[in-house]
Steps between C-alpha positions, in 0.01 A plus 500: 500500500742620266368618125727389214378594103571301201510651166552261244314350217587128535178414681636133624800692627295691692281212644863334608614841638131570667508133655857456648501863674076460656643201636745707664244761612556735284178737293546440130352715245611542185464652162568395075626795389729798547223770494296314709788382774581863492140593647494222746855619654370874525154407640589169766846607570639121544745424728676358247494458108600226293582643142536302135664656244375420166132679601213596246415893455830577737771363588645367823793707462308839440237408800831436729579848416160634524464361795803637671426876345164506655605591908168312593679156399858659498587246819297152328733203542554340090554151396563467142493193282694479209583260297832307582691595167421872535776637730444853339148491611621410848755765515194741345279392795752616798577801319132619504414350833485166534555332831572175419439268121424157484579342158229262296473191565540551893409250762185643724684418808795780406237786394354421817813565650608815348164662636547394837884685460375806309225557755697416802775774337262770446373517857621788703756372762356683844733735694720586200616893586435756197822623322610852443792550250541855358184568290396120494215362782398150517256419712422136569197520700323711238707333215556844373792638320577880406790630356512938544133427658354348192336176549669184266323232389641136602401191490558240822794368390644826375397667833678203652837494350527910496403486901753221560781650307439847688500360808844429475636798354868468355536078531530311184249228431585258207220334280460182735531693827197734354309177405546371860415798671186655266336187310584237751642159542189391288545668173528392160634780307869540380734762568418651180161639722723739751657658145137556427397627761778718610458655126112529587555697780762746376236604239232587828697674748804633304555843323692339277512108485816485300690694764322401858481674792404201705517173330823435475730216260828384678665327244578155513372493842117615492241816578492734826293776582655787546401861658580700172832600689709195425 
């Protein structure tokens, strides 16, 4: 039975969040406050957390972040909510982490949907092979990365999109084609997430992000991965 968190202070959101996904079998716990949803991640380690923004004590945005320093919950799937006017915030919430937003009011039928996709995306996909580009190995089994031998911090998604892209080393993806292959037919994000992402990336395995190695922009067409030779 798959564990999913709530931190957010609305208690009748919670009950609606807690109802819809027990009725889909799901393990709901959840917490009122940042400091508090902070200690619940570290000490359960959910399967998956569900993540308001406007928190008492701290904020959703700086326990995304926490979250994804700390290498114990480096890899914890993230819904946000937001509310629908606050694109910024949305924006905010992929840039630190985020997996996924769902914006207030939402029908409990669509969250329920976007944890079914972000947990169905951040399982491992059996028999991928590890890949060994200059200094860079991913590992897929182990969902380990290290770049020069030092171990880099990613979350599912991010470990997802980096391992797809250098498995095809030198092919251009574009935005949709990325979408496709790395968050599925079943997503809900816009093509503004693979900019996000990409940029996310470059500042974990790159020297220097502004000048990549790897993670490469093909203008007007999309990213590659390249060996550091191209």
């Amino acid at each position: 039975m798959k564990k999913v968190l709530i931190v957010e202070d609305d208690r009748d959101i919670i009950e609606l969040v807690r109802y819809n996904l027990e009725r889909e079998g799901y393990r709901v716990t959840h917490a009122t406050d940042g400091v508090s949803g902070l200690a619940s991640a570290r000490r359960d380690l959910p399967d998956l957390l569900i993540l308001d923004l406007m928190l008492p004590q701290l904020s959703g945005l700086q326990l995304c972040q926490e979250i994804r320093r700390t290498p114990r919950t480096a890899h914890l799937p993230i819904i946000v909510l937001t509310a629908r006017s606050d694109e910024a915030d949305r924006v905010v919430g992929l840039e630190l982490g985020a997996d996924d937003y769902v914006t207030k009011p939402f029908s409990p039928r669509e969250l329920v949907a976007r944890v079914k996709a972000v947990l169905r995306r951040s399982e491992p996909r059996p028999g991928s092979l590890p890949v060994r580009i200059g200094p860079m190995e991913i590992d897929p089994d182990a969902h380990r990365v290290t770049v020069e031998n030092k171990p880099i911090e990613l979350s599912a998604l991010e470990f997802r999109l980096l391992h797809f892209l250098a498995s095809h080393p030198g092919r251009v993806f574009n935005r949709d084609q990325l979408l496709d292959q790395v968050w599925g037919t079943d997503r809900f994000v816009t093509p503004r997430a693979v900019d996000v992402y990409v940029r996310r990336l470059r500042e974990k395995v790159e020297k220097d992000p502004e000048n990549p190695q790897f993670l490469k922009t093909v203008r007007g067409a999309g990213y590659k991965f390249a060996s550091g030779e191209d």
